[in-house]
N, C-alpha and C positions, 0 to 999 in steps of 0.2 A: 543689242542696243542700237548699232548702225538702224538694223532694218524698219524699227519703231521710230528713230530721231524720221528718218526718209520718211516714215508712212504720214507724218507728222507735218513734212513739208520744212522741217529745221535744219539749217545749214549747222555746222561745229560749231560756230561762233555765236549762232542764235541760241543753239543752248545752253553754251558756254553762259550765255550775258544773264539768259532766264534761270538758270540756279549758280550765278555767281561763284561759278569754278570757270579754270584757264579751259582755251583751246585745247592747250597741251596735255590736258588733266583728260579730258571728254575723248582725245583723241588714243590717249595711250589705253582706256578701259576700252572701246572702240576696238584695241588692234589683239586687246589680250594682256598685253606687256601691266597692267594694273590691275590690283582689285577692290575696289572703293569699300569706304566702310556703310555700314547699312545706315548712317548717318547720311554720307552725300548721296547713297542708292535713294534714298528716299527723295532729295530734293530734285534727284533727276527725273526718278518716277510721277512727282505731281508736274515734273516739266513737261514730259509727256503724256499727262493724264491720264496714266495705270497706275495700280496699285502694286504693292510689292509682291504679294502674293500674286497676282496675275505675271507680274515679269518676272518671275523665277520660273513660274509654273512654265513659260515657256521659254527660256532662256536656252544658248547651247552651250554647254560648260566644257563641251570637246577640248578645247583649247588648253584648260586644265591635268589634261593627262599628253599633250604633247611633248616633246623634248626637243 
């Protein structure tokens, strides 16, 4: 999600304000430490102007199997 907010030109905070979640919310799914519900996924995806299916399709869930 970082590398789409970037390709995007959106600071945290700019996307933060454009789907009306905290800094703290954008930065914790950002680091991994969250996994949002397909509810705010979406409002993040029209933030960024994909679809969901496009941003799963290339998502990296690595982080998911870390410990």
């Amino acid at each position: 999600m970082r590398d789409l907010r970037k390709r995007c030109g959106y600071t945290q905070a700019m996307l933060a304000e454009k789907t009306d979640l905290s800094i703290e919310f954008i930065s914790r799914v950002e680091r991994g430490k969250h996994i949002p519900s397909l509810c705010r996924m979406q409002r993040i995806c029209l933030a960024l102007g994909c679809s969901l299916c496009d941003f799963f399709n290339h998502a990296d869930f690595t982080f998911l199997y870390e410990e």
